[in-house]
N, C-alpha and C positions, 0 to 999 in steps of 0.2 A: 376442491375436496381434499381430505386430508390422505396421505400418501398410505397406502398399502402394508399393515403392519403384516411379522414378520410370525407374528407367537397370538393367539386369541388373550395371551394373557396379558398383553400393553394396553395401553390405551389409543383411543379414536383423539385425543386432541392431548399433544405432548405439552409441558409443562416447561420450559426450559429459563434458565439464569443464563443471562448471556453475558461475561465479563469484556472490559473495555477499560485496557487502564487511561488511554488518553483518547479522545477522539472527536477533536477538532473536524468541523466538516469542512473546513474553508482550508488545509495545508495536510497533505499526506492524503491516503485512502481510506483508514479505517474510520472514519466515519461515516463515509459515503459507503462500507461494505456494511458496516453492522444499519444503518439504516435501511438499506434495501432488503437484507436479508429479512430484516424484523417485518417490514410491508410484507412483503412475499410469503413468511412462513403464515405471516396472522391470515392473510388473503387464503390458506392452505387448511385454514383451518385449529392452528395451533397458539400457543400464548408463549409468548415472548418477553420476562423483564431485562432491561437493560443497564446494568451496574457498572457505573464508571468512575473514572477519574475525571480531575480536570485538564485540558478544556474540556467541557461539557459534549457531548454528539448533539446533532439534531433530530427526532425521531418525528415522524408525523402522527402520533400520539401521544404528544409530553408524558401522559399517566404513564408508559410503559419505562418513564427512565427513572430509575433511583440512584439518586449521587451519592459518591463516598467519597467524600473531601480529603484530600490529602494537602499537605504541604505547597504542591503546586510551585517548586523552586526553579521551573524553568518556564516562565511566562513570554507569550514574545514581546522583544524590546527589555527584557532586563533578564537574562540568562542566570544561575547557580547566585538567584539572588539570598539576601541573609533574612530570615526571618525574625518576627518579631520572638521573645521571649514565652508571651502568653500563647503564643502558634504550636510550642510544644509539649503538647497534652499528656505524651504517654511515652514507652520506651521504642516503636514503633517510628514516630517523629525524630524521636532524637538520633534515632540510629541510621535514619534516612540519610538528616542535616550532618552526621559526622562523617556520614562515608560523605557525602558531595564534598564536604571539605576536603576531604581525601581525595577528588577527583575520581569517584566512584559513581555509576548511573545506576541510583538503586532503585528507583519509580518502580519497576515492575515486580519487584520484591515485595514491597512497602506496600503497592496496592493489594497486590494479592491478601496482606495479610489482614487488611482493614476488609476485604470483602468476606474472609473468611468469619472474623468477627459479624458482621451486617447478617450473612446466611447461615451460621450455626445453628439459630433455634427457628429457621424456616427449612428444614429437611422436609415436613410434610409436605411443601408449599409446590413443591417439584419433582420432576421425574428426574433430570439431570443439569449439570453446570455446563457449559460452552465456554472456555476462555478463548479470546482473540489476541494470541501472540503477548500474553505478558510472562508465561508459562514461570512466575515466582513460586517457591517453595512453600508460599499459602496453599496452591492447589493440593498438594501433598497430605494437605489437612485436612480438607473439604474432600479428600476421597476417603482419610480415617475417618473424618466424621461421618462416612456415609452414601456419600453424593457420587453418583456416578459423571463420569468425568471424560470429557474431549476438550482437544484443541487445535482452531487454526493455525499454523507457521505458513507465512507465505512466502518466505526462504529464508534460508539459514542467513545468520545476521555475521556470521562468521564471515560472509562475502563483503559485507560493507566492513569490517576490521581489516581484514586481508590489503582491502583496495586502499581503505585511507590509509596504512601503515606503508605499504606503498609507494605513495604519495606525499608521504611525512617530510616536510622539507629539514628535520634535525634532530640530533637524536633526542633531544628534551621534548619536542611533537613528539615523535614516538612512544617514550616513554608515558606521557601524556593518555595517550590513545590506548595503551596497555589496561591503565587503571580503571580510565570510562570503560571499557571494553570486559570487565572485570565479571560483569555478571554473567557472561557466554559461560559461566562454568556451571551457573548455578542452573539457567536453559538448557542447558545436554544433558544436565542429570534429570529434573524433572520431563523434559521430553522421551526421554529412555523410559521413564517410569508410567508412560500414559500408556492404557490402551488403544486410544485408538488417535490419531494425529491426521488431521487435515491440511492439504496443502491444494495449491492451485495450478498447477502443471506438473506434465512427466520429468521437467527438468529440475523443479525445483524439488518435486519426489526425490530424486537419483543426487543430487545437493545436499539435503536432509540427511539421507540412508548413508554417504561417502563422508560428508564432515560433521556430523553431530553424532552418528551411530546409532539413529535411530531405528530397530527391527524393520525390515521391510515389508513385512507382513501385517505392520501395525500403520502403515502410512496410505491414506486416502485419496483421492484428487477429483475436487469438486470446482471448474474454473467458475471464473469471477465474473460476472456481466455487466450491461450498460442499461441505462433508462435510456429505449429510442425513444420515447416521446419526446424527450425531454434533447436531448444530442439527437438532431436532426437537418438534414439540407435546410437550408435559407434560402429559394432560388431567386425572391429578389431583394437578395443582396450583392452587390458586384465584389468581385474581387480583386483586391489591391494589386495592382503590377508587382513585386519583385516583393511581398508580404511573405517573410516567412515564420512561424509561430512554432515556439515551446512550450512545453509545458513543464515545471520542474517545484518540488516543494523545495529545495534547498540548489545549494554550489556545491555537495561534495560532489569525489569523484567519480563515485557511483553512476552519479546521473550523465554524465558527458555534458556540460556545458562548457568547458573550458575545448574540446575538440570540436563542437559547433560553433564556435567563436574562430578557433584558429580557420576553419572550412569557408567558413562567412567572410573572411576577410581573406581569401584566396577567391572566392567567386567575384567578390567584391572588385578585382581588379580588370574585370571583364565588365561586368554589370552593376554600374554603378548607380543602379535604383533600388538592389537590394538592402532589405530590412529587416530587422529581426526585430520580434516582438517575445519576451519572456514573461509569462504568465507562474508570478514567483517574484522575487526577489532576495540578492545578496544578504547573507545575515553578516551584522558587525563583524569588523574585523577582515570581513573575504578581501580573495587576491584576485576578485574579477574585475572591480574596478582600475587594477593598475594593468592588467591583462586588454583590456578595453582601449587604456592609452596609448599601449603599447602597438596594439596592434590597429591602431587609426577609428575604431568603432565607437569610441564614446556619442558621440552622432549620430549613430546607425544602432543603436540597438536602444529598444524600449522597454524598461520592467515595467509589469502593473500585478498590481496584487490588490487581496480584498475586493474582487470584483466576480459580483451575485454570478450565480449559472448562468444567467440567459446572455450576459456576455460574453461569456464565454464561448458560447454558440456562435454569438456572432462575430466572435474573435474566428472563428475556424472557418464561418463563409465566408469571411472577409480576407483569408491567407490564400495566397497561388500555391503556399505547401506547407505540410503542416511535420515538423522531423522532431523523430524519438533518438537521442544519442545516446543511450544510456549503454554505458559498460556491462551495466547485467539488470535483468530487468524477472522476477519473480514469477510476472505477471505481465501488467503495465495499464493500466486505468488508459492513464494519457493513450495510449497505441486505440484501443478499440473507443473510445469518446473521439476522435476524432475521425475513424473510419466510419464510423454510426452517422458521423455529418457529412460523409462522403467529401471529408476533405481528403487530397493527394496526400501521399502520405510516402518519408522516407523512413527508414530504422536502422539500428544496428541488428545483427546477429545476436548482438548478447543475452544469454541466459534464455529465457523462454520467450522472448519476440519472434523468432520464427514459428511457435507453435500459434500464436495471438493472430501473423500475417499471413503465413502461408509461405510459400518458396515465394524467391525474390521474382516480383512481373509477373505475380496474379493477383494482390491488392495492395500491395508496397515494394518500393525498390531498397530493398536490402545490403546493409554491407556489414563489411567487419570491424570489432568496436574497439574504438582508441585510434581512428586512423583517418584525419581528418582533411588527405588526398582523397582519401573513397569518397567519404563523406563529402567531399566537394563536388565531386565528380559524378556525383548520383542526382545533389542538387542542381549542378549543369542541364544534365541531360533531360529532367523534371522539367526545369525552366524553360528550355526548349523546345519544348514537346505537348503542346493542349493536347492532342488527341490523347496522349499515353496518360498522362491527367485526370484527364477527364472519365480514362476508362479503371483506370484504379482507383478511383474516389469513387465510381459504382458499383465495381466489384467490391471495394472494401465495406461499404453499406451494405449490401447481399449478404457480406460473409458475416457480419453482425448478426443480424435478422437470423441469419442461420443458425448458428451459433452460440452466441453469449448475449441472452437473456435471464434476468435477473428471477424469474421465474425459473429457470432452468437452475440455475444457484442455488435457489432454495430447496427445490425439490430433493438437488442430490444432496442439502447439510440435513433435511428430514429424515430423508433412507437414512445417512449415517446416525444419525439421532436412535432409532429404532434399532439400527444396528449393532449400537451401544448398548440400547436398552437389555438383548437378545441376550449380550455377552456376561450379563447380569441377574440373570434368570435363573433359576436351581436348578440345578446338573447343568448349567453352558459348561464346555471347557476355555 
């Protein structure tokens, strides 16, 4: 049933444009959030279109997705490719391909504005627009034009600039990362400018509010859920002696791969059955390959990538543990998809994983991120220990179930939907 309006004067079944500048379902989250949410809300009662870029989402209603093709300059397997001549239609395009030349990421700009165009003479068609984190100075438009307007941020992106810059091994990297990183200016200013901003934890809240400066009073938190059906025990499948699985769309240093590497090859000289399996793989160019050789694992460690969900499942009953390394985590898909399977389960501390696990030794043993003694030494005591295992990979299942359902998702992006609507009604203040 459709959630509880606010004012008799909204409506029983909300209307929403949901934007999505990329959303690949097989690499990153947001395609697996805007499709669950669209299930969930339409399940709720509500209509849902989905306007993207490419890669394409997958939605379990194709009719619900409308494409807005853009340039598409970073494909995987050919990165800040050059487009043909006739690809550049309008000033839009071109302005895209000149900043990339510039080493500029202007995709969330560039979508936005082509969406704006697509929904300018469908204002009747809707009650409101929903962006998902591309937060370009299109939105800006689509609120002159009319449209009442929210937006997901599931953390400030300021934290993946911070860390690669960081991590920059020179100052030409650096400088590099400046440029890509170019658009954070144009996302502080249109997120200042929204009324209402969704985010998926208290941490990524207090993130938001401290580095982008967005009103506090303007900032939401609706967390992120899992399909149990779907991420579920396998109980016969055995699990691999000294299996252990990640889960990562990329190598930067966000995610901690390069400190589960150095951990892995620290247990490795006790346990020498241990394995890593990475679900992902190195994009051209990384420095995990040489990192690999370096430190004895090119043998011990697996990529696969491209491989459907339901392996994925059985990639997690098939792990004796399943670890989140990530430096800072918004949220963390990987963290709750693999307690949903009641795989064992390690984490860092970073960003909002302790709100996803709980305190460390009630459904994951936690440590601190960047520190790949802990990190070793958490996978030790794991390996050691079926019983302790065995009881956090049940609790961590429980606390799913409890928890972060996708149902649950939806409901609170509905209330905020309404709540929207409310702040849009003659005389709201």
């Amino acid at each position: 049933m459709a959630s509880p309006r606010l004012s008799p004067r909204l409506p029983d079944e909300l209307r929403v444009a949901w934007l999505l500048y990329r959303g690949n379902p097989h690499c990153g989250g947001q395609g697996v959030y805007t499709r669950y949410i669209v299930r969930e809300a339409t399940e709720l009662g509500h209509h849902v279109e989905v306007y993207a870029g490419q890669p394409w989402p997958e939605l379990d209603d194709p009719q619900l997705l409308v494409k807005v093709p853009g340039l598409d300059l970073y494909p995987a397997g050919n990165p800040f490719r050059v487009p043909w001549p006739w690809e550049l239609r309008d000033s839009v395009d071109l302005r895209e391909f000149g900043l990339m030349c510039g080493g500029v990421f202007a995709e969330p700009w560039a979508f936005t504005e082509r969406a704006r165009r697509v929904l300018r003479d469908r204002r009747p068609d809707f009650d409101l627009v929903h962006d998902n984190q591309s937060l370009g100075t299109g939105l800006l438009g689509m609120m002159a034009d009319g449209f009442p307007l929210c937006a997901t941020l599931h953390h400030p992106i300021t934290v993946d600039r911070d860390l690669e810059l960081a991590h920059a091994p020179s100052a030409w990297r650096r400088l590099n990362l400046q440029r890509w990183y170019a658009f954070l200016r144009m996302q502080m200013k249109v997120a200042r400018s929204l009324p209402r901003v969704i985010t998926v934890s208290e941490n990524s809240r207090r993130d938001i509010i401290d580095q982008m400066g967005v009103p506090a009073d303007r900032m939401h938190i609706v967390p992120v859920g899992v399909d149990q059906d779907v991420f579920r025990p396998l109980p016969h499948v055995e699990r691999v002696p000294g299996r252990l699985l990640v889960t990562t769309s990329s190598d930067q240093p966000l995610k901690g791969l390069i400190p589960l590497l150095e951990a892995v090859a620290k247990v490795r000289t006790e346990r020498d059955e241990v394995h890593l399996v990475v679900i992902g793989k190195p994009k051209d160019g990384s420095k995990v390959p040489g990192i690999l050789d370096r430190l004895g694992l090119t043998q011990h460690v697996t990529f696969v990538s491209g491989v459907p969900t339901e392996r994925i499942v059985e990639l997690y009953a098939e792990c004796e543990l399943a670890v989140v390394p990530s430096l800072y985590e918004g949220f963390s898909l990987p963290a709750i998809e693999a307690m949903s399977c009641a795989a064992p389960l390690v984490t860092t501390t970073g960003g909002a994983l302790p709100e996803v696990t709980g305190p460390s030794g009630t459904s994951a043993l936690t440590v601190p991120p960047n520190d790949p003694e802990a990190l070793a030494g958490a996978i030790r005591t794991m390996l050691d220990d079926p019983e302790l295992r065995a009881r956090l990979g049940e609790a961590g299942r429980a606390r799913v179930l409890d928890r972060f359902t996708w149902r649950r998702t939806a409901q609170g992006m509905v209330d905020n939907w309404y709540a929207l609507l409310e702040q849009h009604l003659p005389g709201a203040r």
